[in-house]
ZAMARGU-4260 file (C-alpha; in steps of 0.2 Angstrom, whole numbers, plus 5000, padded with zeros to 4 digits):
<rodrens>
0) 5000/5000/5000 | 5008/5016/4996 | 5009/5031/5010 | 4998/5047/5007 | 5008/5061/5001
5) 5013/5075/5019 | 5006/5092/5017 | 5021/5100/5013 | 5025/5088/4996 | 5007/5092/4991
10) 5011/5113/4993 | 5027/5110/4984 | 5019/5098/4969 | 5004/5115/4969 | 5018/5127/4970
15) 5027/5117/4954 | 5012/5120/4946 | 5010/5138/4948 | 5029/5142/4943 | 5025/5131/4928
20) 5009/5139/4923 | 5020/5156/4924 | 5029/5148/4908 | 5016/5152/4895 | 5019/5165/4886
25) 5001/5165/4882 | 4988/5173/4894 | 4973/5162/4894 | 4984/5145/4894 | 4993/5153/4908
30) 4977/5155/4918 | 4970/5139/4913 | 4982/5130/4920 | 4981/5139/4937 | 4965/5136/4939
35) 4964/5118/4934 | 4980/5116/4948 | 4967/5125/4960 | 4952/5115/4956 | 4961/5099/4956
40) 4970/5103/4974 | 4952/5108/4978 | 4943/5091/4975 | 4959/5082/4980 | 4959/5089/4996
45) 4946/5080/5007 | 4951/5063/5002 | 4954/5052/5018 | 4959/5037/5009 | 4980/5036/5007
50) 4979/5024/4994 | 4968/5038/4985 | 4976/5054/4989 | 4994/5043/4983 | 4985/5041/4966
55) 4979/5056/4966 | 4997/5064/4969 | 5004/5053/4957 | 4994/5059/4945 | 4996/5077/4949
60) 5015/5072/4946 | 5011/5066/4929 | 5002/5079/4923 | 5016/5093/4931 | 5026/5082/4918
65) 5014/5085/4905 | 5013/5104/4908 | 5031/5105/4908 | 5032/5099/4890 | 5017/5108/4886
70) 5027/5125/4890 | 5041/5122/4882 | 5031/5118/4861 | 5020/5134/4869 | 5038/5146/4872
75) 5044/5138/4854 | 5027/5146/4845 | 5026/5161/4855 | 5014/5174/4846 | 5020/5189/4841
80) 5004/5200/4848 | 5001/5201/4868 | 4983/5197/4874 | 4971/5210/4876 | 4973/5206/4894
85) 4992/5210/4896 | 4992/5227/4887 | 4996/5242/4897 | 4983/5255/4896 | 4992/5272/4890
</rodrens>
């Protein structure tokens, strides 16, 4: 049976998430993928079980994986115009 995942390696696999989100170059990706870490961390978090919270963090390790890729093709096609949302008001 594998052990639950501590406190502090859940904070660090959310905060893993966040720096990578902060990767995009793209807006919307960039929030997309803050708010799924959220939500996910969210449902995740009442699970009592530790053979379902060390699935659960195992699979929050897979997809960290997943994102990290994903920014790197993302930073390769970079557009050339910023979001509507990134603009600085003059």
């Amino acid at each position: 049976m594998a052990a639950a995942p501590t406190r502090a390696e859940a904070l660090s696999l959310f905060r893993s998430f966040l720096r990578t989100a902060r990767q995009f170059s793209d807006y919307n990706i960039r929030e997309y993928t803050c708010r799924r870490a959220a939500d996910a961390f969210r449902k995740n978090r009442a699970l009592g079980d530790a053979a379902a919270a060390a699935m659960a963090f195992a699979d929050g390790k897979k997809q960290l994986e997943v994102a990290k890729r994903q920014a790197v093709v993302y930073s390769l096609y970079t557009p050339k115009a910023k979001s509507i949302m990134e603009m600085k008001l003059q």
